[in-house]
DRENMAR-58257 format. One line per 5 residues: for each residue z, y negated, x of N, C-alpha, C. Coordinates in Angstrom, 2 decimals. Each point is the difference from the previous one (the first is absolute). Layout:
Z,Y,X,Z,Y,X,Z,Y,X  ...
END
This chain:
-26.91,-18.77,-11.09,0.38,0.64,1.26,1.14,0.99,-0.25  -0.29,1.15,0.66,1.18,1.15,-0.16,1.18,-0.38,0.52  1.07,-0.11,-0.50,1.52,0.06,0.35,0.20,0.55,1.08  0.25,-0.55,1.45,0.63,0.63,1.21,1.29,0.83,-0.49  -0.26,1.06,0.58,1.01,1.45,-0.29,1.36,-0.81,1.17
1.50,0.03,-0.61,0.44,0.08,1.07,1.38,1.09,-0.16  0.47,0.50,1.16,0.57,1.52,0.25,1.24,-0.24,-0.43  0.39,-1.09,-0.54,1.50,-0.16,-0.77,-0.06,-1.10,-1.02  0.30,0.50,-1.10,-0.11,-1.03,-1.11,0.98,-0.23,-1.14  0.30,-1.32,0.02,1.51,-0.42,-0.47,-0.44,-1.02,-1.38
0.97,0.71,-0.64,-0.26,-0.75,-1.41,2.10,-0.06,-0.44  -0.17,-0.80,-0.97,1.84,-0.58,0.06,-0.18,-0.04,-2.07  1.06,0.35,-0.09,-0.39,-0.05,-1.51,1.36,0.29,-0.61  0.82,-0.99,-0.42,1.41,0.03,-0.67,1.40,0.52,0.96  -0.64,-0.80,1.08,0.67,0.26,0.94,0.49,1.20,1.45
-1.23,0.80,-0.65,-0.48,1.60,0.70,-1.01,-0.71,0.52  -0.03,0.88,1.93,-1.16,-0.70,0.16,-0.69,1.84,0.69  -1.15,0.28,-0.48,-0.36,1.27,0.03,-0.55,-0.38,1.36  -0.40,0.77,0.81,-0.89,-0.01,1.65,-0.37,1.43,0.20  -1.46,-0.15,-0.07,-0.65,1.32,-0.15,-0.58,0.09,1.34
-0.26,0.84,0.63,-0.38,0.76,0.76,-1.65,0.19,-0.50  -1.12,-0.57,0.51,-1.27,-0.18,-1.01,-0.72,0.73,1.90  0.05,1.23,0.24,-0.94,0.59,0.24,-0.54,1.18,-0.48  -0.26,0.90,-0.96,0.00,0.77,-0.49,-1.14,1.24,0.58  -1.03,-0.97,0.55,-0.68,0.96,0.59,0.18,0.91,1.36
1.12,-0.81,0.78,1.22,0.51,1.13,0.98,0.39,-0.32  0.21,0.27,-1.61,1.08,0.98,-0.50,1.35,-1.21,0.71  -0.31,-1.35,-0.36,1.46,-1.11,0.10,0.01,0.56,2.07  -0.65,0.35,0.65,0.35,0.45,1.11,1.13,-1.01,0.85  0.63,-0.36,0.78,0.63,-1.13,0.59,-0.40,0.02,1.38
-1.26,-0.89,-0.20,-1.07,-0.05,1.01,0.83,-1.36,1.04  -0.15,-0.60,0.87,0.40,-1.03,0.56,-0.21,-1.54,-0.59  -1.19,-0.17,-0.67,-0.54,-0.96,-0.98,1.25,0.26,-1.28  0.14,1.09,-0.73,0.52,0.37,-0.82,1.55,-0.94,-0.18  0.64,0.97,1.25,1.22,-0.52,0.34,0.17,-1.28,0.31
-0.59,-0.75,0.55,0.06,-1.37,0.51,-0.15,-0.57,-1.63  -1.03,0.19,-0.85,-0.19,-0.89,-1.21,1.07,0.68,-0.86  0.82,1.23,0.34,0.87,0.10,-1.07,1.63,-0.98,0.15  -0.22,-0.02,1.30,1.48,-0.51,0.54,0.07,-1.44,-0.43  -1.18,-0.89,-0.19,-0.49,-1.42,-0.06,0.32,-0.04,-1.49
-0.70,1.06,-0.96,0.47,-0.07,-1.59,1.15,-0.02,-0.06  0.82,0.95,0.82,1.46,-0.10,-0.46,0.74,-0.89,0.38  -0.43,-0.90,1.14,0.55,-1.13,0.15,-0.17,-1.15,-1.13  -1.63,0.34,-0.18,0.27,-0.93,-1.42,0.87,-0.37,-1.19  0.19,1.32,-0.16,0.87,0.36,-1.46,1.07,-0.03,0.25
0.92,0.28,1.30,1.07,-0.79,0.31,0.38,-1.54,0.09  -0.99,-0.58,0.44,0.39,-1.54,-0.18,-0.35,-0.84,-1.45  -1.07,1.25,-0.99,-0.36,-0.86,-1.10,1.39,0.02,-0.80  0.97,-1.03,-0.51,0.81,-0.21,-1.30,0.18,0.51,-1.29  -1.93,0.20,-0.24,0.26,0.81,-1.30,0.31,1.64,-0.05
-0.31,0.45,1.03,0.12,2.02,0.59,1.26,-0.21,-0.02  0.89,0.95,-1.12,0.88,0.48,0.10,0.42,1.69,0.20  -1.38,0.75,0.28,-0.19,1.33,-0.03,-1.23,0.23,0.25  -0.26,1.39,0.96,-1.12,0.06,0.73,-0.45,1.66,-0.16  -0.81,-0.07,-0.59,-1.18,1.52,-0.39,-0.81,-0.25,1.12
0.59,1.74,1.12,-1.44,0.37,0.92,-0.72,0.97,-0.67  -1.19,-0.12,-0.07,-0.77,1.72,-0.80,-1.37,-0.56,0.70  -0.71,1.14,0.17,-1.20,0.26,0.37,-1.18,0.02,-1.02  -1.11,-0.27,0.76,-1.66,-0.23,-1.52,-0.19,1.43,0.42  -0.83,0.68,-1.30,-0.38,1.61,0.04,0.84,0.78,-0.43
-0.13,0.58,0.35,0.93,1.54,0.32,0.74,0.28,0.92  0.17,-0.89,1.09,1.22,0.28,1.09,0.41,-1.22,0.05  2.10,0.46,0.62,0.30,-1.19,-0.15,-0.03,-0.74,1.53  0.02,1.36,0.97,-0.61,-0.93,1.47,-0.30,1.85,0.81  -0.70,0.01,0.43,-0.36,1.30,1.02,0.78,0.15,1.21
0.23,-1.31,0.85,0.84,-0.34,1.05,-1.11,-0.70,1.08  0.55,0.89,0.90,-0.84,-1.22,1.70,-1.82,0.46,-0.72  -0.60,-0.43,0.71,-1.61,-0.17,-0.09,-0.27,0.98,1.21  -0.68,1.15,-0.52,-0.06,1.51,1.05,-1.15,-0.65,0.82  -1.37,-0.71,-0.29,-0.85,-0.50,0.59,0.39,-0.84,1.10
0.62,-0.87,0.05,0.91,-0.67,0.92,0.61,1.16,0.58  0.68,0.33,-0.29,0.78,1.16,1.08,-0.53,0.60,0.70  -1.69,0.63,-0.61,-1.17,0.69,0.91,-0.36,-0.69,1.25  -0.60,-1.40,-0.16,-0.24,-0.65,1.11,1.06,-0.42,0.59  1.27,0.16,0.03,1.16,-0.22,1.01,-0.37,1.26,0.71
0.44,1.14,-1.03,-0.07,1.32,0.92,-0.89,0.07,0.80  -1.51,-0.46,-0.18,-1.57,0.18,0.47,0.49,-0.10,1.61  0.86,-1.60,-0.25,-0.38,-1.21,1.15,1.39,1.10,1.15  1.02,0.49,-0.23,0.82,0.56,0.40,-0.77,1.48,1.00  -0.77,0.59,-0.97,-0.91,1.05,0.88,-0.86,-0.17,0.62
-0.31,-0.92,-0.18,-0.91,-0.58,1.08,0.45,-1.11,0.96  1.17,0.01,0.66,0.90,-0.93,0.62,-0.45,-1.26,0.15  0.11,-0.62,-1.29,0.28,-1.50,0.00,1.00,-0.38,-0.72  -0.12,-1.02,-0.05,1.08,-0.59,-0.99,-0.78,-0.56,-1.31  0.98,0.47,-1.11,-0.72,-0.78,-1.25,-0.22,-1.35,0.10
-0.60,-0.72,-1.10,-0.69,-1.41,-0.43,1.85,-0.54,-0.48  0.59,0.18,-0.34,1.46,0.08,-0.77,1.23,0.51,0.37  0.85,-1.15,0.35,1.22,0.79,0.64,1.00,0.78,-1.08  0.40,1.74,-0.10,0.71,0.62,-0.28,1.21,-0.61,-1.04  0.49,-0.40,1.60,1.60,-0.87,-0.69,-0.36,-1.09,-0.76
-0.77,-0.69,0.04,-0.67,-1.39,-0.69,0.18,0.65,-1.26  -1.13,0.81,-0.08,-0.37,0.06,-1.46,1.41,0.97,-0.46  0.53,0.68,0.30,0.94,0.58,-0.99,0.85,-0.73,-0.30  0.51,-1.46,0.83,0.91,-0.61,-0.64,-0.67,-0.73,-0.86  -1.36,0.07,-0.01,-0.39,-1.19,-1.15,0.37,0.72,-1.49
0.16,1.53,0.27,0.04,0.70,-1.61,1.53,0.23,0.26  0.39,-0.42,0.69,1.79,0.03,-0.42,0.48,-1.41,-0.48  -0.92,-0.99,0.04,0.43,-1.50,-0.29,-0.24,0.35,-1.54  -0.80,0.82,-0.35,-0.19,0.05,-1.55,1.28,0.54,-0.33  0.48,1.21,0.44,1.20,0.41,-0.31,1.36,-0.85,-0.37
0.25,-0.76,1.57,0.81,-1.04,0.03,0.10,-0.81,-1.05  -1.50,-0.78,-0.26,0.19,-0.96,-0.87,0.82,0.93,-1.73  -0.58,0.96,0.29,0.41,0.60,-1.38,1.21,-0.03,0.00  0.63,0.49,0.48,1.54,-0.31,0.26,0.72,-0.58,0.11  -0.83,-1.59,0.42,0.55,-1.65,0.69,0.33,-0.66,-1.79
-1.54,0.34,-0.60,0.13,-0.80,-1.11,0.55,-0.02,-0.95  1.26,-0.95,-0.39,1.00,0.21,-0.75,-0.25,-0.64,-1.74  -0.82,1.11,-0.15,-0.84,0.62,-1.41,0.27,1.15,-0.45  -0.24,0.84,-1.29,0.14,1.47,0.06,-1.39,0.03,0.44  -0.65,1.18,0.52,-1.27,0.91,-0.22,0.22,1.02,-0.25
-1.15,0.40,-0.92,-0.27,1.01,-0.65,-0.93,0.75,0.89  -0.56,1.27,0.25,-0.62,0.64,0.26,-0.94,0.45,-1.44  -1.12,0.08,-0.37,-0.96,0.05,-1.00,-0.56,1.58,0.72  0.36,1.37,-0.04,-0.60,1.25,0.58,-1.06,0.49,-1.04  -1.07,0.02,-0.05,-0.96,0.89,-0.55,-0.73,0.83,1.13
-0.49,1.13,-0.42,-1.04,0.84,1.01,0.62,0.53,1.16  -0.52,-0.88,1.03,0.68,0.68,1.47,0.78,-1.15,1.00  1.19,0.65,0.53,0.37,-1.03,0.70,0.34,1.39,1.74  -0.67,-0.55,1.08,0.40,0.70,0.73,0.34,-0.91,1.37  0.44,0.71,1.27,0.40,-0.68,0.87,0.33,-1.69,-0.12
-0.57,-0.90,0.85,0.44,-0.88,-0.34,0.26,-0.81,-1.52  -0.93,0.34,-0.85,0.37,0.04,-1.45,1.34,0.24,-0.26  0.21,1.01,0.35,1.84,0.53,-0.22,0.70,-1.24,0.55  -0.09,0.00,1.08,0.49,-1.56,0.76,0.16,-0.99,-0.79  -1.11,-0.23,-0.63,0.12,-1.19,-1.07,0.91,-0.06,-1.01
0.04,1.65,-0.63,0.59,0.02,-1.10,1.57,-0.13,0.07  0.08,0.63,0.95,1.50,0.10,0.72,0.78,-1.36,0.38  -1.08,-1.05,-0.05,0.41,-1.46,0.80,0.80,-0.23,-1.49  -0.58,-0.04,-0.95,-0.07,-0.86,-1.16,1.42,0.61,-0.95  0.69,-0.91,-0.45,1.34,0.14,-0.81,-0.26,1.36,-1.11
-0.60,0.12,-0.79,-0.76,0.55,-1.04,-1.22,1.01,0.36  -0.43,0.98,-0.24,-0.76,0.96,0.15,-0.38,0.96,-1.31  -0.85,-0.68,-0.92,-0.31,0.84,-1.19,-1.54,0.57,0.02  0.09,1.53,-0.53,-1.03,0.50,0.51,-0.25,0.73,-1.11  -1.83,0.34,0.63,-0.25,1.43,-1.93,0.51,0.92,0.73
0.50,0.96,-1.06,0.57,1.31,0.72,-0.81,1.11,0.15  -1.51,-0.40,0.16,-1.13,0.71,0.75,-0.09,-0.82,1.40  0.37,-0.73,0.25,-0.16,-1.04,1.33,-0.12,1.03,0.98  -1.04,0.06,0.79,-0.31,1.00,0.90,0.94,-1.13,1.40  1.01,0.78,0.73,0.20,-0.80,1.09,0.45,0.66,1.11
-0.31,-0.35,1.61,0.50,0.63,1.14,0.07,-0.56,1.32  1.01,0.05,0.65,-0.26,-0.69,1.55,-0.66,0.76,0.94  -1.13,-0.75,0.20,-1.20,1.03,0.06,0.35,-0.24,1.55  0.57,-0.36,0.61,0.11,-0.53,1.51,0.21,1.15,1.04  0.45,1.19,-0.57,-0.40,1.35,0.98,-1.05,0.54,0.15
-0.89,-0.30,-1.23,-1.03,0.82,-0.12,-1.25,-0.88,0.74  0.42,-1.42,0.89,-0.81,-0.28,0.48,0.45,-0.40,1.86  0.92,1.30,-0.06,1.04,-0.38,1.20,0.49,-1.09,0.42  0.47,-0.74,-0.86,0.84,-1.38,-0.08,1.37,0.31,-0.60  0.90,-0.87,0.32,1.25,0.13,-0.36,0.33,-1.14,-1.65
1.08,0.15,-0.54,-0.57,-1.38,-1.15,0.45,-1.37,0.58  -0.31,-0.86,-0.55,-0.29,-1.16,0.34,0.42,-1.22,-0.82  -0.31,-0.90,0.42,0.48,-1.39,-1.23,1.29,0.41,-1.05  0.83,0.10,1.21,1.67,0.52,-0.04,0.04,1.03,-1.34  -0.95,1.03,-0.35,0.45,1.40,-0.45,1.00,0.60,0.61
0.23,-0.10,1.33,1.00,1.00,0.82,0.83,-0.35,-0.74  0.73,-1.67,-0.33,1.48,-0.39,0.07,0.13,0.18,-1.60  -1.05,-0.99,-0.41,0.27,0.13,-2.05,-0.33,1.66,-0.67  -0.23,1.15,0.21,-0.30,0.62,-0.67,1.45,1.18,0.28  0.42,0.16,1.11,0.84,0.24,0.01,1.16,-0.51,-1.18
0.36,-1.59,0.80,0.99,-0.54,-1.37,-0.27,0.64,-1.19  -0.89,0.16,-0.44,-0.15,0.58,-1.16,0.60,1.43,-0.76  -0.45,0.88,1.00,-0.45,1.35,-0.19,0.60,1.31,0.88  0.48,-1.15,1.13,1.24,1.33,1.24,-0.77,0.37,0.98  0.55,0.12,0.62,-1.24,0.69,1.45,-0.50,0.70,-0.56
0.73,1.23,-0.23,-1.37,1.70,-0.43,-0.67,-0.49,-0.88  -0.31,-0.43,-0.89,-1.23,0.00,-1.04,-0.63,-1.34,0.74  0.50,-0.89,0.76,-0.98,-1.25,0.88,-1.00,1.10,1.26  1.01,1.03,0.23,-0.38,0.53,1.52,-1.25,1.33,-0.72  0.25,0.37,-1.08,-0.86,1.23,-1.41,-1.55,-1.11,0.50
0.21,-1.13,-0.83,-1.01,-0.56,-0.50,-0.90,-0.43,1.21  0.55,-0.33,1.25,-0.90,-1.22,0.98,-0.11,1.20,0.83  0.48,0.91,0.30,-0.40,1.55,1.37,-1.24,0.40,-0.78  0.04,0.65,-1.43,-0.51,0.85,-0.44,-1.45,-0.46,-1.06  0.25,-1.29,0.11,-1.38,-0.83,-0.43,0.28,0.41,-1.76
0.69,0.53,-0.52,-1.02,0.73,-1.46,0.24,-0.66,-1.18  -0.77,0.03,-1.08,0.02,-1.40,-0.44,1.13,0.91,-1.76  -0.14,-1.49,-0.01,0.53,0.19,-1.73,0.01,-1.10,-1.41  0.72,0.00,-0.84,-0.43,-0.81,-0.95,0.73,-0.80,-0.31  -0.03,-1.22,-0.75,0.98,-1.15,-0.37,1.08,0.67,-0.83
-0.20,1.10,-0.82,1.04,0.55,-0.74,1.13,0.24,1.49  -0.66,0.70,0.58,1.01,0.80,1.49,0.78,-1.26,0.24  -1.05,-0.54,0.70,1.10,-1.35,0.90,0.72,-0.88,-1.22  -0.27,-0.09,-0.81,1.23,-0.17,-1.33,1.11,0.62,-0.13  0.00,1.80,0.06,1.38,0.57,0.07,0.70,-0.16,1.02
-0.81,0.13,1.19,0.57,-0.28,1.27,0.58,-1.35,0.49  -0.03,-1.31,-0.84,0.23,-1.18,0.46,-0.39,-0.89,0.60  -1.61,0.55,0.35,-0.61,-0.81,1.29,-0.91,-1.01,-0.91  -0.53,-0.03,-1.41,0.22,-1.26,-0.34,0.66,0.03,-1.34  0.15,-0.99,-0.60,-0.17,-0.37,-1.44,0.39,0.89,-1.09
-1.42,0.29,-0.32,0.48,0.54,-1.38,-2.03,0.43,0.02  -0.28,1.21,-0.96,-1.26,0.44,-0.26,-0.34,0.10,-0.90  -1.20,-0.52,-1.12,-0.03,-0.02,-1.07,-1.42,0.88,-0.65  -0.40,0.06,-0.90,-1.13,0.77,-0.18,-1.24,-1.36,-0.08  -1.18,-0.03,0.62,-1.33,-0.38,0.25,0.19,-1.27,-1.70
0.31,0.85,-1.02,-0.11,-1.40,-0.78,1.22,-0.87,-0.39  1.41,0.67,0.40,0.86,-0.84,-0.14,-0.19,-1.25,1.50  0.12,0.92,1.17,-0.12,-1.29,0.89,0.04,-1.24,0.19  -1.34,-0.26,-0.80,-0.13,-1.93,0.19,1.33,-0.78,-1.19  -0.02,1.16,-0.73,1.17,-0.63,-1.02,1.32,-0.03,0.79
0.31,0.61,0.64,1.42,0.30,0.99,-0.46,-1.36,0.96  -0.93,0.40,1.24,0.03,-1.48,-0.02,0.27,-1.23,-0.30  -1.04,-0.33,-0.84,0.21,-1.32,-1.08,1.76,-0.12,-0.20  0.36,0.76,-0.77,1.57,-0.43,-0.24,1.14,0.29,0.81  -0.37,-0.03,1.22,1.10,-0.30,1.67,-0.50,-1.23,0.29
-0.88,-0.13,0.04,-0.78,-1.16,0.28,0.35,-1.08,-0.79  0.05,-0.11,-0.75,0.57,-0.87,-1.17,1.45,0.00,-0.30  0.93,1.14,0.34,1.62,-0.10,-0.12,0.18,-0.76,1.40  -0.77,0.05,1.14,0.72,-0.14,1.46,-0.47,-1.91,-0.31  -1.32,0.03,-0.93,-0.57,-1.93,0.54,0.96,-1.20,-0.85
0.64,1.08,-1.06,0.99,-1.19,-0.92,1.41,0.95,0.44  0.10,0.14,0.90,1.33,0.29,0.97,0.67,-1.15,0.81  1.28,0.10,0.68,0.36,-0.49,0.86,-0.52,0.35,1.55  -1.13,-1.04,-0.10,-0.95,0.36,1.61,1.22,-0.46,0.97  0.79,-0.79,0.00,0.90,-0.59,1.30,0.83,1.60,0.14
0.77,0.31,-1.05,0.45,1.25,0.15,-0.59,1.57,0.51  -1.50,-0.16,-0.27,-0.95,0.87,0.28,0.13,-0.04,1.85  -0.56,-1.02,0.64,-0.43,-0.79,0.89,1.65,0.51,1.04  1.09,0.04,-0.57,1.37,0.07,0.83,-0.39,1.51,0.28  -0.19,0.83,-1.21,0.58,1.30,-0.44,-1.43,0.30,1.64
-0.87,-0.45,-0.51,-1.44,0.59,1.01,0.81,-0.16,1.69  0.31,-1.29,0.20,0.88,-0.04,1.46,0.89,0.40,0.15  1.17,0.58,-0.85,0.68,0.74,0.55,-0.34,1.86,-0.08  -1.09,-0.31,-0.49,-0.60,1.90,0.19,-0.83,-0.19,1.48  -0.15,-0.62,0.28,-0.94,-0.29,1.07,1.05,0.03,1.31
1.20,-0.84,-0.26,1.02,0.23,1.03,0.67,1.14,0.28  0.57,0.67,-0.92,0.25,1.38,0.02,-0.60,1.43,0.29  -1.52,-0.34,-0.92,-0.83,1.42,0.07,-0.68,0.11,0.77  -0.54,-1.36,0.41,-1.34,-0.15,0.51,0.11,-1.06,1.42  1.35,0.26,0.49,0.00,-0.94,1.30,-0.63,0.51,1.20
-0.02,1.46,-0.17,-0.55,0.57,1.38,-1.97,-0.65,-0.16  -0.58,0.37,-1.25,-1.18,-0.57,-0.12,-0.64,-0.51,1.20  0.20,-1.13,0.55,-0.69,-0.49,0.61,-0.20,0.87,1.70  1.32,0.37,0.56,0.14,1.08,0.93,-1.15,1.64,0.00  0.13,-0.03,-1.36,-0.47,1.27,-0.27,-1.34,-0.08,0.14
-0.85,-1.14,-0.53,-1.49,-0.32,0.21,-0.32,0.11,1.27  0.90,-0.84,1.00,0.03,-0.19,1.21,-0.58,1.37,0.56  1.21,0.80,-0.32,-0.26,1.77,0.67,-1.31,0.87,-0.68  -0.63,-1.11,-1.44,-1.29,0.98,-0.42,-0.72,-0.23,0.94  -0.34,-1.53,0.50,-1.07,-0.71,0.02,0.05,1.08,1.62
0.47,-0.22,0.65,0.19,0.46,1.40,-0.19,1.65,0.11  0.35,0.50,-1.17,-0.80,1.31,-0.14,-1.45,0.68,-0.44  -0.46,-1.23,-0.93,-1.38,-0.44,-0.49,-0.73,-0.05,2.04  0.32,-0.82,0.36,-0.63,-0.50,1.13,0.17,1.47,0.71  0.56,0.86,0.34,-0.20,1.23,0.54,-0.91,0.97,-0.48
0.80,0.09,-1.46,-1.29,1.03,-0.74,-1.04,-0.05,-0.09  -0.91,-1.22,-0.22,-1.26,-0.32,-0.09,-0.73,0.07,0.88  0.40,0.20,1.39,-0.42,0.48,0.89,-0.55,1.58,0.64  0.76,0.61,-1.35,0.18,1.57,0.51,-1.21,0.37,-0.25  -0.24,1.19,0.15,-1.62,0.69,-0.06,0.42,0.51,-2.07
1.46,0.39,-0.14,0.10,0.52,-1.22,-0.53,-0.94,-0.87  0.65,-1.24,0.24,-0.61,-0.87,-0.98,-1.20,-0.40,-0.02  -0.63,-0.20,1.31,-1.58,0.25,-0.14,-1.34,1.07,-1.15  1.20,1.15,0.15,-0.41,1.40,-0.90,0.13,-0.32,-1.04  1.13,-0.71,-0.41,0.36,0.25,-1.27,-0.43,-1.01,-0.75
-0.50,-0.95,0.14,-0.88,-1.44,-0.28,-1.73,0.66,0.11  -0.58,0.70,0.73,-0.51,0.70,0.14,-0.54,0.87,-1.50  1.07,0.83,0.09,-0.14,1.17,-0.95,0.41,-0.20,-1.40  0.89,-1.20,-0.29,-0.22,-0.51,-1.44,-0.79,-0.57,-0.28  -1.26,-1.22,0.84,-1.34,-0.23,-0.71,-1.07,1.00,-0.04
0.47,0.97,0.73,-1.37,1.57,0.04,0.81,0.42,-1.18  1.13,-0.12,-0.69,0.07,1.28,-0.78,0.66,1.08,0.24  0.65,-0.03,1.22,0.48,1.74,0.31,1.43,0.08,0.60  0.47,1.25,0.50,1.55,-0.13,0.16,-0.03,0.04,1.55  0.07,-1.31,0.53,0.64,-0.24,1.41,0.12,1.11,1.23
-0.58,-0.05,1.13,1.31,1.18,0.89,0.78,-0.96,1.36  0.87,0.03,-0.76,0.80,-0.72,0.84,0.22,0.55,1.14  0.34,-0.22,1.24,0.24,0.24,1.47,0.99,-0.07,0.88  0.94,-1.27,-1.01,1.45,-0.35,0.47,-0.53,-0.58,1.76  -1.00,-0.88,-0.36,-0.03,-1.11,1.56,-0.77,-0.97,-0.95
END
């Protein structure tokens, strides 16, 4: 009998516990299924004893695409045609900010594992996680204008910290994408390596952080969390509540629209 496929898959091995992102044919999308089974892995690997360090990376070639545009279609569908979706708005976006949270809750390092593409909520992810190492071809962008959405799964609050308003306010107005080398000089993650050093850079953070002082790790993570990242939870608050407006608009209808046709949007500003 064939092996049931499932959309997150956790393996633990010298004290690294890797959690892959196993949809590849949705480009890692963070579908609602997605998110719910990713938040459950990471609860795992927080309570298992032996995880002293935690690798997120994606199967394929991307390391997550972001929200699931198909889902977004039939919200929009159900919106133009005045009903209400199958799925409440606010529901589901906090379910992909609990992934965030937990990333942040769990007093572990994570690594971010970047190959290929990481866009909109992808970025989200990467941004959650202590560590952010990427190839420095890593195609990446907060694609969240270009589908008249604002960003989401607290991009507003963490990417800033990072990077300053103007190059946070450059990147999320103006949609345009760039590469892991970029967001390397710029600070927004890590460090960028070339396609075959990578997994080797990996591997040995991964291995300095698991025969580390995790109690010391675990302080250093809560008090970055108290300082940098206290607004966090406020700030989701103000996505989620802007999510619930936008998705309503006719733009975002278009623009959900005109990225599965293929073509460039005309927005209407209603």
């Amino acid at each position: 009998m064939e092996k049931e496929k499932r959309l997150v898959e956790v393996t633990v091995q010298e004290g690294i516990a890797t959690v892959l992102l196993n949809d590849p044919e949705k480009r890692n999308a963070l579908s609602m299924p997605m998110a719910e089974t990713l938040t459950a892995a990471l609860r795992q690997v927080w309570q298992d004893s032996r995880v002293r360090v935690i690798i997120l990376r994606g199967a394929g070639e991307v390391f997550c695409a972001g929200g699931d545009v198909t889902s977004m279609k039939q919200r929009a569908d159900a919106y133009r045609e005045g009903r209400e979706p199958e799925s409440d708005t606010r529901l589901n976006m906090w379910k992909l900010n609990e992934v965030v949270l937990t990333l942040r809750e769990i007093p572990k390092p994570v690594i971010a594992w970047i190959e290929g593409a990481a866009a909109g909520g992808g970025m989200s992810l990467a941004l959650a996680c202590d560590f952010s190492l990427a190839a420095e071809n890593a195609k990446m962008v907060f694609a969240f204008s270009g589908i008249a959405l604002a960003p989401d799964m607290g991009a507003s609050v963490m990417a800033p910290v990072r990077i300053g308003f103007p190059r946070a306010a450059d990147l999320f107005m103006t949609g345009r994408r760039f590469t892991g080398r970029e967001a390397a000089q710029w600070g927004l993650i890590t460090s960028a390596w070339s396609s075959e050093k990578l997994a080797e850079e990996v591997s040995m953070l991964a291995h300095r952080l698991a025969y580390g002082p995790t109690l010391a790790y675990a302080e250093i993570k809560r008090s970055l969390n108290r300082t940098l990242f206290a607004g966090l939870h406020d700030g989701m608050a103000e996505e989620v509540e802007g999510a619930a407006r936008l998705t309503r608009t006719a733009d975002h209808a278009e623009a959900v629209e005109a990225f599965l046709e293929k073509r460039r949007p005309a927005f209407t500003g209603r």
